[in-house]
C-alpha positions in Angstrom: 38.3 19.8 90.5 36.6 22.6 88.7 39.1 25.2 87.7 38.5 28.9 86.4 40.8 31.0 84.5 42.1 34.4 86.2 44.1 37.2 85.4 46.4 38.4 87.8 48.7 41.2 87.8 51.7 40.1 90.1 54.7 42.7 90.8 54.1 44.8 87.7 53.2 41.6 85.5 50.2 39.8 84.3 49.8 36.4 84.7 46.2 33.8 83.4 46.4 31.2 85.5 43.9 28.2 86.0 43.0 28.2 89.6 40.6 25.5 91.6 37.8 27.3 93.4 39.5 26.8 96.9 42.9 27.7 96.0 44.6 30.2 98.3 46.6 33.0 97.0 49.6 31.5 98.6 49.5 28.5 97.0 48.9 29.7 93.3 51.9 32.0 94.1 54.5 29.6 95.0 53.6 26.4 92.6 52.0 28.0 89.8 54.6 30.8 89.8 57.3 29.8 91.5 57.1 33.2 93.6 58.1 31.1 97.0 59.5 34.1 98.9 56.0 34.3 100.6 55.9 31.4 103.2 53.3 29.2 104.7 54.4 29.6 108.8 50.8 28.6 110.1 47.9 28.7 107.8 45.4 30.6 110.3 46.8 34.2 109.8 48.7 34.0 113.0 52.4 34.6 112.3 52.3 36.9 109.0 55.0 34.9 107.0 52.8 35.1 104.0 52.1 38.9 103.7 51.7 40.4 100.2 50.8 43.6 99.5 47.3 43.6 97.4 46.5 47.1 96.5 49.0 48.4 98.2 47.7 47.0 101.6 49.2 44.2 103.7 47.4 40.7 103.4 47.7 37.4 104.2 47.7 35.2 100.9 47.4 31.9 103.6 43.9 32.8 104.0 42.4 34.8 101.0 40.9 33.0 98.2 43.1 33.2 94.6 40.1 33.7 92.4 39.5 37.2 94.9 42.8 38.4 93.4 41.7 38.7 89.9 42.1 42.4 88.8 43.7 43.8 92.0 47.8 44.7 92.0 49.5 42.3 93.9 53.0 42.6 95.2 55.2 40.0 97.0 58.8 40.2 98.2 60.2 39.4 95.0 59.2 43.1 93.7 60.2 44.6 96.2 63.7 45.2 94.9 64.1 47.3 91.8 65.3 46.7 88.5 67.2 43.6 90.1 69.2 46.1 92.5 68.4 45.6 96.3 66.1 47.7 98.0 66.9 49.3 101.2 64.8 46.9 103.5 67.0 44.2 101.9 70.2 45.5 102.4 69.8 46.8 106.3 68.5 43.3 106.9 71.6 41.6 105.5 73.8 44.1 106.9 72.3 44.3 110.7 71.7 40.0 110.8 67.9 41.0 110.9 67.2 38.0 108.5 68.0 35.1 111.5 66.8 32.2 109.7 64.6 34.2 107.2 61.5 31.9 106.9 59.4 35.8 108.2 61.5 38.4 106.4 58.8 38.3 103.8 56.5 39.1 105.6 58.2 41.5 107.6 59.4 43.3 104.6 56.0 43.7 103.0 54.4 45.3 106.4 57.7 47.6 106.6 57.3 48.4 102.7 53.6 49.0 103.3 54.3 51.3 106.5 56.7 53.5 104.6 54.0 54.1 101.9 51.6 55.8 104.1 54.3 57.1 107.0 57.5 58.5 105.5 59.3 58.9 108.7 57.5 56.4 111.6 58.6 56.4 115.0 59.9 53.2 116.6 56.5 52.8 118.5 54.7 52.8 115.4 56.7 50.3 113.3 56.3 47.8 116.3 52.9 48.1 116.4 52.9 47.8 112.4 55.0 44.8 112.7 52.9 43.1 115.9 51.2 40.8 113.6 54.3 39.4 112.2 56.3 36.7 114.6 59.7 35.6 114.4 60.1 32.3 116.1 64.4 32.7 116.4 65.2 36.3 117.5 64.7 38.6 120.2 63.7 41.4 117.4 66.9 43.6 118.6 68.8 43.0 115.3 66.0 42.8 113.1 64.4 46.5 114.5 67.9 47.6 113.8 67.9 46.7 110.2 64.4 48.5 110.0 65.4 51.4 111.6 68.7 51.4 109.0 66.2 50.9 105.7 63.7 53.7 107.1 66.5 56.1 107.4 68.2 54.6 103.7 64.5 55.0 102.5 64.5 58.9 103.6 67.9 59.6 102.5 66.6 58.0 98.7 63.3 60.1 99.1 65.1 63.0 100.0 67.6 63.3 97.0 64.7 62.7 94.4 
């Protein structure tokens, strides 16, 4: 299998990793790097399991190509906590019971994360219809929009004090 060589910048680090032409960004995450917060739920973009942040923007590494990654900032779930303390998102979810199983907190994080860059202070309307392409096969969402809800207004307060 014909492999290139690609630099990636991953959560603030770079990484050269020999990748096969087909390789999805999912895959090169988890085995190459051991990054396995990101999960494969479906492998046809329909549940959103696997959402990094590329650029800043939500994506779904089950379906984009690693080699398109190379010089593009890439964030998965594991930086989304800071200087190994919790972020917000983390802790509502543990406190609220919004992580059910967990297998699409991932994913669910990154969209909220990604939401809060570019609306400060959504309503509930819009964070469900940011969230709508992330499923949760084991909840009725109750807890979990509780959690987001807590980590928005946690976010705000943070935001607020700097």
């Amino acid at each position: 299998m014909n492999k290139q060589l690609i630099a990636l910048s991953i959560n603030g680090c770079s990484y050269e990793l020999a990748i096969a032409d087909n390789e999805l960004l999912l895959d090169a995450l988890r085995r190459n790097l051991q990054m396995t917060g990101s999960k494969r739920g479906c492998d046809d973009s329909s549940c959103g399991a696997c959402t990094v942040l590329i650029d800043g923007i939500p994506m779904l590494s089950c379906t984009l190509l690693a080699l398109a990654c190379g010089g593009r900032e890439i964030t998965t779930v594991e930086g989304v906590s800071a200087r190994g303390a919790l972020a917000a998102i983390q802790k509502a979810y543990g406190q609220w019971g919004g992580a059910q199983c967990g297998f699409c907190t991932p994913g669910f994080m990154m969209t909220l994360k990604h939401l809060l860059a570019v609306n400060r202070n959504p309503t509930e309307q819009q964070i469900r219809e940011a969230l709508s392409s992330n499923l949760c096969r084991c909840t009725g969402y109750s807890q979990m929009y509780q959690a987001l809800k807590a980590a928005i207004e946690a976010e705000q307060t943070v935001m607020a004090a700097r």
